[in-house]
C-alpha positions in Angstrom: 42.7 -13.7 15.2 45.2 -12.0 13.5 44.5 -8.4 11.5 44.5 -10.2 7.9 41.8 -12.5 8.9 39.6 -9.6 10.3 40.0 -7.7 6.9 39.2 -10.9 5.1 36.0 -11.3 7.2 35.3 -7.5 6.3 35.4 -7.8 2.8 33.1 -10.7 2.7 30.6 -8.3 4.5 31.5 -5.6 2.4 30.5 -8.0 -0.5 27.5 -9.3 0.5 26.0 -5.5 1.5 27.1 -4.4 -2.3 25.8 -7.9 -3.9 22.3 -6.7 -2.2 22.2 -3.2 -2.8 23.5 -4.0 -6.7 20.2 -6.5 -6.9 17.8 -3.8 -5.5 19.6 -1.1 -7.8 19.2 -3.4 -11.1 15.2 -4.0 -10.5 13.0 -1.3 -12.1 11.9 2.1 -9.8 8.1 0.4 -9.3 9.8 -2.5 -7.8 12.0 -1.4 -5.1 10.7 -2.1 -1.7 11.0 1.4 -0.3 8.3 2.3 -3.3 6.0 -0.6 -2.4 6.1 0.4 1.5 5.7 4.1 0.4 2.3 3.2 -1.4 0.9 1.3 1.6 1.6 3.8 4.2 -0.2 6.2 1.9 -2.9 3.4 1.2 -3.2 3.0 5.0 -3.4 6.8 5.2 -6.1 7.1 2.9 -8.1 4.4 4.2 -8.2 6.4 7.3 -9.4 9.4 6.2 -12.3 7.3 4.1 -13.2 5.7 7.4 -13.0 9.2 9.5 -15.0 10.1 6.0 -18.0 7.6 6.6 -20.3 9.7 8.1 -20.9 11.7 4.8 -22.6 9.2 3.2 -24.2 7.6 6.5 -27.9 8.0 7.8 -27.4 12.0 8.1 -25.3 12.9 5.0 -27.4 10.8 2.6 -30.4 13.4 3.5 -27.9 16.7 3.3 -28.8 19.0 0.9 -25.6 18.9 0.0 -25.0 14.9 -0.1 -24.0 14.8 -3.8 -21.1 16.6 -2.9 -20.7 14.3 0.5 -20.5 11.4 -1.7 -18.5 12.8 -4.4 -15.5 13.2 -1.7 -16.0 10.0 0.1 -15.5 8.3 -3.2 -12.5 10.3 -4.0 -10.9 9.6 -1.1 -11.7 5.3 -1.2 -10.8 5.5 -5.0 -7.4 7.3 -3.8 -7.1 4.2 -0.9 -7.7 1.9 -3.9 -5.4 3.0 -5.8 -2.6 2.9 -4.0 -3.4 0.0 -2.3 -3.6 -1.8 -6.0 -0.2 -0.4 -7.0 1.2 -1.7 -4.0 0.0 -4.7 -4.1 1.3 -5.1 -7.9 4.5 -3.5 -7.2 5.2 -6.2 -4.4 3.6 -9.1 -6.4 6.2 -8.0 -9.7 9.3 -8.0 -6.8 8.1 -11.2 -5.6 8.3 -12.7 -9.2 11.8 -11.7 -9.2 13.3 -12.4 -5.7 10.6 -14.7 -3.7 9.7 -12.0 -0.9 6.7 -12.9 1.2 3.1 -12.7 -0.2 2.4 -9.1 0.9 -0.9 -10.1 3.2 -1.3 -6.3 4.0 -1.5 -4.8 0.9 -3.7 -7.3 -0.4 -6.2 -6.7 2.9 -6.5 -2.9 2.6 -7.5 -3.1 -1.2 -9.4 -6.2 -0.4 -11.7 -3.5 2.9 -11.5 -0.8 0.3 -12.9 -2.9 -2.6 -15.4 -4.0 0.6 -16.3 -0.6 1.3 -17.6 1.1 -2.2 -19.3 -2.9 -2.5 -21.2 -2.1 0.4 -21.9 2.0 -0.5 -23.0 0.9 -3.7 -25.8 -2.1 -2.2 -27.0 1.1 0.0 -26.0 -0.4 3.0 -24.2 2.4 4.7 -27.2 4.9 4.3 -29.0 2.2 6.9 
C-alpha cells in the first residue's frame, strides 16, 4: 500500500469521526447521550440511598416520634430518584426520535421500582 492510499483511508476516518461528533453537536444539550447517562447514574444513585433510606418509614420508624420527619426525607430522596429517572428516560426517548438508539430498558426500570416504591408506601405496605 502506498502512502497516498493510507492518507486516503485516514481521511475517510477523519470524516466519519467529524460527521458523528457534528450530529451529536447539532442535537439540543437535553439530548446528548452524555446528559442522558449522567441522569441515570444519579437516578441509580438516588435510588440507592432511598433503598439504604427504607428503614425510616418501616415497622420502627413509622412509631418514631419523629416519623414525620422520617418520611418527609424518604420521600425526598424517591421524588429526587424519580426525577431523574423521568428526565432520563425522556431525554433518551427525544434522542431516540431523532437517531433510532435503543429503547433505553434501564431508565425506564428504575422510574418504573421508584414509581413501585411510593405505590407501595402510600398502600401502607412498608409499615408491615
Amino acid at each position: 500500500m502506498g502512502k497516498a492510499s493510507k492518507r486516503k483511508g485516514r481521511e475517510k476516518s477523519d470524516n466519519v469521526t467529524h460527521a458523528g461528533k457534528a450530529a451529536v453537536q447539532a442535537m439540543p444539550w437535553w439530548m446528548r447521550p452524555t446528559i442522558g447517562n449522567l441522569l441515570i447514574i444519579g437516578a441509580a444513585i438516588a435510588l440507592q440511598f432511598t433503598i439504604i433510606l427504607l428503614p425510616l418509614v418501616g415497622p420502627a420508624g413509622a412509631i418514631a416520634p419523629h416519623a414525620l420527619i422520617n418520611m418527609l426525607a424518604w420521600h425526598a430522596v424517591l421524588f429526587l430518584a424519580m426525577g431523574l429517572s423521568g428526565l432520563s428516560l425522556w431525554s433518551k426517548l427525544k434522542r431516540r426520535s431523532q437517531d433510532q438508539s435503543p429503547f433505553p430498558v434501564l431508565s425506564a426500570a428504575l422510574l418504573g421500582i421508584t414509581v413501585f416504591f411510593l405505590l407501595m408506601h402510600w398502600m401502607g405496605l412498608l409499615r408491615i
